[in-house]
N, C-alpha and C positions, 0 to 999 in steps of 0.2 A: 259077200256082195262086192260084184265090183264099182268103185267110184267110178268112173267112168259108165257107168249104167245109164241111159237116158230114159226113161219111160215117158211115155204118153201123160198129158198133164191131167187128165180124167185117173191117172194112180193117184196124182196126190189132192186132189179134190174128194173123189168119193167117198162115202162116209163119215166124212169128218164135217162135225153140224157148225163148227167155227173157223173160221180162218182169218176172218177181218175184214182187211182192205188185203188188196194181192193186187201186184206188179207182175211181168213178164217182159221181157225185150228179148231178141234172138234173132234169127235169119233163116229163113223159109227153107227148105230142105231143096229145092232149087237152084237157091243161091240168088235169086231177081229181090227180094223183097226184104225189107227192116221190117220187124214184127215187133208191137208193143200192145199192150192189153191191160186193163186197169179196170179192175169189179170194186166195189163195195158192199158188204153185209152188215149186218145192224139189228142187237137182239131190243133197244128200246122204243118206243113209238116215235120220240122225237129222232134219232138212230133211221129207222124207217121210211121216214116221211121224205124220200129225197127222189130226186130223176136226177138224169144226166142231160146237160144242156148245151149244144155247142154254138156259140155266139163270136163272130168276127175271129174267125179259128184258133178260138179258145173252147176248151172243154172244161164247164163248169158245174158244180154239185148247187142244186136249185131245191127249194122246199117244194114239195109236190104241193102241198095246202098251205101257204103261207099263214091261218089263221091258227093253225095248230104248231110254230112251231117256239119250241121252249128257249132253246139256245144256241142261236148258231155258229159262237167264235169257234166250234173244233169239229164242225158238219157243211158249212159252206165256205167254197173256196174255189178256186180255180188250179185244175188237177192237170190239166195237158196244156202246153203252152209249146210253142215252135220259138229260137233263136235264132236267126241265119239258118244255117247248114243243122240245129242241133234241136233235137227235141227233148222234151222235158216233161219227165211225168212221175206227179209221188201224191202220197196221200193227206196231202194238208199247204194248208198256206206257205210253205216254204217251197213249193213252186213259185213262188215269188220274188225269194229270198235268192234262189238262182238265179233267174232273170236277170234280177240286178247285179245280181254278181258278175254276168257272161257281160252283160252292157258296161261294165268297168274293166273286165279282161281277168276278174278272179275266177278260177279253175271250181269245177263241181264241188269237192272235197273240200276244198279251204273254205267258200262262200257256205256252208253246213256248215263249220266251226260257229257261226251265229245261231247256231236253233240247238235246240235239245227236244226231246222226247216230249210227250204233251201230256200237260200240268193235269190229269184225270185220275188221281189218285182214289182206289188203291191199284187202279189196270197201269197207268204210265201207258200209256199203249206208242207204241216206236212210232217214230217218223222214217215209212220207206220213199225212198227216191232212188229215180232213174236218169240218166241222159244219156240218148242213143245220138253216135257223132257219124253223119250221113254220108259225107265226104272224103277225099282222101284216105279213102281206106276205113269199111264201115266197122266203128267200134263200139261201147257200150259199156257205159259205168253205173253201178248199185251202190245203196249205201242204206244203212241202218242206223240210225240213233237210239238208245233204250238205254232205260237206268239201269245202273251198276248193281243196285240192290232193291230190297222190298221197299226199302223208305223214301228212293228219289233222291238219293242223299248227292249222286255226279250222275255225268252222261255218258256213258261208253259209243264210240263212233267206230263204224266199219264201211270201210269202202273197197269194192271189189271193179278189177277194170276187166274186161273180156275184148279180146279180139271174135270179129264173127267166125264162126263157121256155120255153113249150110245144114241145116235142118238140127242146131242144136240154139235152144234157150234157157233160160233162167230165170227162177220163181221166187220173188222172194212175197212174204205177206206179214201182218203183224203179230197173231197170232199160232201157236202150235193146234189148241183145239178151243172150244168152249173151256169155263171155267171159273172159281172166283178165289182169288180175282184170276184175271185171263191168263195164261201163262205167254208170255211175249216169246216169237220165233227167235229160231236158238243157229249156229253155224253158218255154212255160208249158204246161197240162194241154191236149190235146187235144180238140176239140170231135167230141163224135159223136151221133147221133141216137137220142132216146129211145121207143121205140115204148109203145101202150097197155097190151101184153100181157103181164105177169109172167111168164107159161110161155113167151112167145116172146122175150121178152130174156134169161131164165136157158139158154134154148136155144143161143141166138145163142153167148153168154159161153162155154157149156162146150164146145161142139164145135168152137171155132176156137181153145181154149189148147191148148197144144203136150198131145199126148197121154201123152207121158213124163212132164214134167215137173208137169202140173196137179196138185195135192191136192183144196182143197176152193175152193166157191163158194157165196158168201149173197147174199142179193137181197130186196129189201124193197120195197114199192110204199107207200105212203102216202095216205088218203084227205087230201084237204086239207080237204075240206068236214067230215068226220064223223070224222076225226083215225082210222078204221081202219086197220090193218097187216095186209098179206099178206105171207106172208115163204117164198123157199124158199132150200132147203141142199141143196149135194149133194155127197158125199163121195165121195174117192173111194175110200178104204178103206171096207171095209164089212165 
């Protein structure tokens, strides 16, 4: 196979009933657009119970039924957040942990030396994050947090930085498939192909995550030229 293979992001969704939470950042095949995208799945009720919520342009993980929900310190959090020129998008409260980092001048990578992987033993399930850098030449950094071993014992940290290129992105998610406990994603983020069309990449995302287990999906296009934001959500409670 060659590494450099991109396939269509419907290859590495279909059929596979778990994947987690899942990131994407890239650049539209174009070249006009910063592309970012961020789903949630969730095989337990309390896991389930969630929408996506965008308030004072922030994207945040809301209880669909607030009287059903069990615990929310590793389910509610605010997942997309804008800095200046930088966006910022991962699966847990350490979108926050950024934040504050970029407001003091600590870099993506260093400001993560504060979090490790989240305490859900026996999963550990990773903390992924992104920040897509809009400006001066648009670029794009991932990063993974996951325990070294089955016990939780340290935190292995991986940070990958991408320059853009037109119609190529990168997938990272926390999971490989279903599983117990889950097996947490392995290498580096997955390359797949970013198309021009907002509706047709929110399309692609949602009809090839596992039908059971999908919640919610956001999806963001980016003018690079004129700094615009198209944005779509789709939930699946409703």
């Amino acid at each position: 196979m060659n590494i450099y293979e991109t396939p269509a992001v419907k290859e590495r969704l279909f059929g596979n009933p778990y994947v987690g939470r899942g990131i994407v950042a890239g650049e539209s095949a174009d070249g006009k657009y910063a592309v970012t995208a961020y789903f949630i799945m969730g095989r337990s009720a309390n896991s389930r119970n969630r929408i996506f919520v965008k308030k004072d342009g922030v994207l945040y993980t809301e209880p669909f039924d607030a009287s059903k929900v069990q615990d929310p310190s590793l389910i509610i959090y605010a997942a997309v957040r804008t800095y200046q020129d930088q966006l910022i998008v991962t699966n847990g409260d350490q979108t926050d942990t950024i934040y504050e980092g970029l407001e003091r001048g600590i870099g993506f990578s260093d400001a993560l030396t504060l979090r490790e992987f989240e305490p859900d033993a026996p999963n550990f399930t990773p903390r992924i994050s992104a920040l897509l850098s809009l400006s001066g030449g648009f670029r794009y950094q991932m990063s993974i947090l996951k325990s070294i071993d089955e016990d939780g014992s340290a935190c292995a940290r991986y940070t990958f930085d991408y320059p853009a290129k037109a119609g190529l992105g990168h997938f990272i998610h926390t999971y490989v498939t279903d599983g117990d406990p889950i097996p947490t994603f392995q290498g580096e983020p997955e390359r797949i192909r970013i198309p021009d069309d907002i509706n047709a990449f929110t399309d692609e995302i949602w009809e090839n995550l596992n039908e059971d287990n999908k919640i919610s999906l956001y999806v963001c296009y980016t003018d690079l030229t004129t700094g615009d934001v198209t944005e779509r959500i789709i939930n699946k409670n409703k």
